[in-house]
C-alpha positions in Angstrom: 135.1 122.8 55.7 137.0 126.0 55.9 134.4 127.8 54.1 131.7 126.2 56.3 134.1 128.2 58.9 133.9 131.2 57.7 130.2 131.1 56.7 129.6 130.2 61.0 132.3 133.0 61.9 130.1 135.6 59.4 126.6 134.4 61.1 128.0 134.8 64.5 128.9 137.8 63.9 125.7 139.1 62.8 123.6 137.2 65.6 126.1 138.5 68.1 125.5 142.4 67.4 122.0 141.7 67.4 118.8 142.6 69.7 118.3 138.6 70.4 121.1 137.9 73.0 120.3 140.9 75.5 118.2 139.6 78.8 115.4 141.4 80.1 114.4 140.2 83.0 113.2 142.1 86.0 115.2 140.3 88.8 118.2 140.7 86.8 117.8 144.4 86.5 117.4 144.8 89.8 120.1 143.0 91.0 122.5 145.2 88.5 120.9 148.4 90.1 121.4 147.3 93.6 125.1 147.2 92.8 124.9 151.1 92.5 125.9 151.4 88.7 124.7 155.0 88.4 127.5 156.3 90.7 130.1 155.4 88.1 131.0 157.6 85.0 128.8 157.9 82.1 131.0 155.6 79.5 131.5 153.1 82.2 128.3 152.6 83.9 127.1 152.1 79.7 129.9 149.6 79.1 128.7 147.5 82.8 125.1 148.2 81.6 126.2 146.6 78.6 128.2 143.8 79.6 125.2 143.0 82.3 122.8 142.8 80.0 124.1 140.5 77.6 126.4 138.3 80.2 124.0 135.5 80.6 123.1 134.6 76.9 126.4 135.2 75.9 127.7 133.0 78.0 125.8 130.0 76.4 125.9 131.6 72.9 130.1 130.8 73.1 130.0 128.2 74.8 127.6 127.3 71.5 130.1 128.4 69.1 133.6 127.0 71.2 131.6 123.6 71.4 131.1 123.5 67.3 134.3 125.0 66.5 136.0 122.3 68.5 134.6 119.8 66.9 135.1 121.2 63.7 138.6 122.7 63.8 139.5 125.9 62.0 139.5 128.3 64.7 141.6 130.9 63.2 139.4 131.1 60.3 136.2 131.4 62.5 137.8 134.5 64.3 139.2 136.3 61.1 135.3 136.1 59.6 133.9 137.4 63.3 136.4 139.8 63.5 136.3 140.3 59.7 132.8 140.7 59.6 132.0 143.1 62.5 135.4 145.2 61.3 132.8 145.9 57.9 129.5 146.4 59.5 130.6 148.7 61.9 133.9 150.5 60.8 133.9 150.6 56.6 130.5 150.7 55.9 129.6 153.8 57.9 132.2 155.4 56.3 131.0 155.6 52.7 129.3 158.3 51.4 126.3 156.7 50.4 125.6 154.9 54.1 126.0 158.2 55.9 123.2 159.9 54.2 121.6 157.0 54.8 122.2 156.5 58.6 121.9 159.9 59.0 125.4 161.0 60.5 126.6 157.7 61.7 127.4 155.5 64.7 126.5 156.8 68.3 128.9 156.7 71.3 126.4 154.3 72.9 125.9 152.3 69.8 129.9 152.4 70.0 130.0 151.0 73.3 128.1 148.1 72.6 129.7 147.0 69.2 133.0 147.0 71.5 131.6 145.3 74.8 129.8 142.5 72.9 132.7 141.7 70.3 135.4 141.7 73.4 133.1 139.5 76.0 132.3 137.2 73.1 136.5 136.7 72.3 137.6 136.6 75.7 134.7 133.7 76.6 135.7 131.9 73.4 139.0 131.9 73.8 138.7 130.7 77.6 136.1 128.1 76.8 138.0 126.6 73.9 141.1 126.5 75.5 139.1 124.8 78.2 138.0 122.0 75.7 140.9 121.8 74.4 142.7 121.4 77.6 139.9 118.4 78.8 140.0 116.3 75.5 144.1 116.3 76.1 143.5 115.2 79.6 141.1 112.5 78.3 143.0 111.3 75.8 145.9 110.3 78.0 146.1 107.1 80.1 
């Protein structure tokens, strides 16, 4: 089961980092401009950009993963393979010789931004929503 674990942990980590969990909705937009974003500084108005755009579908997407990993157990496991996993992609891979030619000079401060935005607002709702489960199934269990 533990490698089950780490198997989820390694494809949540590749879904999360991915195009498929950013919202684009008009209305949604428009309520994130109305909150005058472009008065703040560059690298924070792209870290709210980016935290706005993926809030929603992140939200269900660990609520997703808290719900299974509850149920399965091994929650240390599935963060060492997300954490694992991204650390790779994004940090050791760039850095060899042959990937730099080959993404031509490496990772953007934007591109950055993201990587760091998505990994710490998927952690942060895990953690809360597990300890949340956690915390009811305790509360149900007693008399």
């Amino acid at each position: 089961m533990k490698f089950l674990v780490i198997i989820f942990g390694i494809a949540v980590s590749i879904v999360m980092h991915g195009s498929g969990l950013s919202v684009d909705n008009k209305w949604w937009w428009d309520l994130l401009l109305s909150f005058n974003v472009k008065a703040l500084s560059e690298n924070l108005g792209i870290a709210v950009f980016c935290f706005w755009i993926h809030l929603p579908l992140m939200i269900i997407f660990s609520l997703a993963c808290a719900l299974i990993i509850n149920r399965v157990g091994y929650p240390r496991y599935f963060i060492y393979s997300v954490l694992g996993t991204s650390f790779f992609t994004f940090i050791v891979v760039p850095l060899m010789p042959v990937f730099d030619v080959l993404l031509a000079g490496g990772m953007s401060s934007l591109r950055f931004i993201d990587i760091f935005v998505k990994t710490l607002m998927f952690l942060t709702l895990f953690f809360f929503l597990r300890s949340l489960f956690v915390k009811l199934e305790s509360e149900s269990i007693e008399p």
